[in-house]
C-alpha angles and dihedrals in degrees: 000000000000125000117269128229128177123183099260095045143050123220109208115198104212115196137205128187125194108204154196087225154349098280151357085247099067088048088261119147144206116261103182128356131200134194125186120199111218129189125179088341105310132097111253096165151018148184130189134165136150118237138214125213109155095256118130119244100235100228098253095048079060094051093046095048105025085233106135123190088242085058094057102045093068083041113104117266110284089241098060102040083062098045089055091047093042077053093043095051096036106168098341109132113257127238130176138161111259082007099200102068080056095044096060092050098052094058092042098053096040093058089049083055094048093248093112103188100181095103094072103007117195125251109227130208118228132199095206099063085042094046093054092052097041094042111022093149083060103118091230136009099205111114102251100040098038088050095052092052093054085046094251110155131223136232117203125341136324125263092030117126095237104036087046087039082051104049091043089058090051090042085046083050087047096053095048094053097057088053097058082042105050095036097029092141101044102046092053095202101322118142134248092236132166093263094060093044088056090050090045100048087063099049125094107257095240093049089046087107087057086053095054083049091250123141110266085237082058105047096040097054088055084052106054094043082049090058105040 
């Protein structure tokens, strides 16, 4: 299934990995990846598989995920599974939470699998970066914590590449929302699209009105009524 796009609306394609270890650089590996395809805030698509790569689960990463070695060892081999969701995803733009942990498995994975993608590597967006600049008054911005206190539910277990991958797209819709919400005026009708979240995720929060191409009067009034 590939991701599906029309001329009023944006599929986004958010991803989720469940690993050995913090990073491909440290020899760690995926083992099970999720990506969830969202369009004008609802799910319209989703992969999920577990992978194995040969690369033994460390105890307490187990006991964090609920991903054995014995369940990898009946999982489909690490190079295929990315191949299907690479397939899946096709050119959809990519999102994550703390997007640069997924970022760096995603290349990686995607060279084991001979789609080398370093050539023109994606930009992400991530809702962690957005999350910190839209509610920095939020307690936490880890995904759990940071969901539940918007009143996001969740669907299955932490630390599982689906449940994580689906959370993160209602926390992406809920993001977007409060954009069109906060700067409704000023965006005339714009959306909130994944360009603008990748723009925005690198601005400094108290120029974000700037960013949006508002006047800084402007912005900074929304904010601080935001805030107050």
């Amino acid at each position: 299934m590939h991701s599906l796009h029309s001329a009023a609306a944006q599929t986004v394609a958010v991803i989720d990995f469940e690993t050995t270890g913090m990073g491909p650089q440290q020899g760690a590996r995926a083992t099970e990846i999720a990506a969830v395809l969202l369009r004008d805030g609802e799910v319209v698509g989703t992969y999920q598989n577990l992978m194995r790569s040969e690369v033994r689960v460390p105890p307490f990463i187990e006991r964090l995920t609920g991903i054995s070695n014995a369940m990898l060892a009946q999982a489909p081999p690490a190079e295929q599974v990315m191949a299907e969701v690479l397939d899946f995803v096709g050119e959809a733009p990519l999102v994550a939470h703390n997007a640069a942990f997924d970022r760096g498995f995603w290349l990686a994975e995607a060279r084991r699998a001979g789609r080398a993608l370093d050539t023109t590597p994606p930009d992400f967006a991530c809702t962690l970066l957005l999350s910190r600049r839209l509610f920095p008054q939020a307690p936490s911005h880890r995904l759990s914590d940071l969901s539940a206190w918007l009143g996001l539910a969740r669907d299955g277990r932490a630390h599982r590449a689906l449940s994580d991958a689906t959370l993160t797209a209602h926390l992406l819709a809920r993001l977007q929302d409060e954009l069109r919400t906060r700067f409704a005026t000023d965006l005339a009708g714009r959306p909130a699209d994944h360009a603008l979240l990748c723009r925005l995720q690198r601005t400094p929060r108290e120029r974000l009105a700037q960013a949006l191409g508002l006047s800084s009067h402007t912005g900074a009034r929304q904010l601080s009524v935001k805030a107050g």
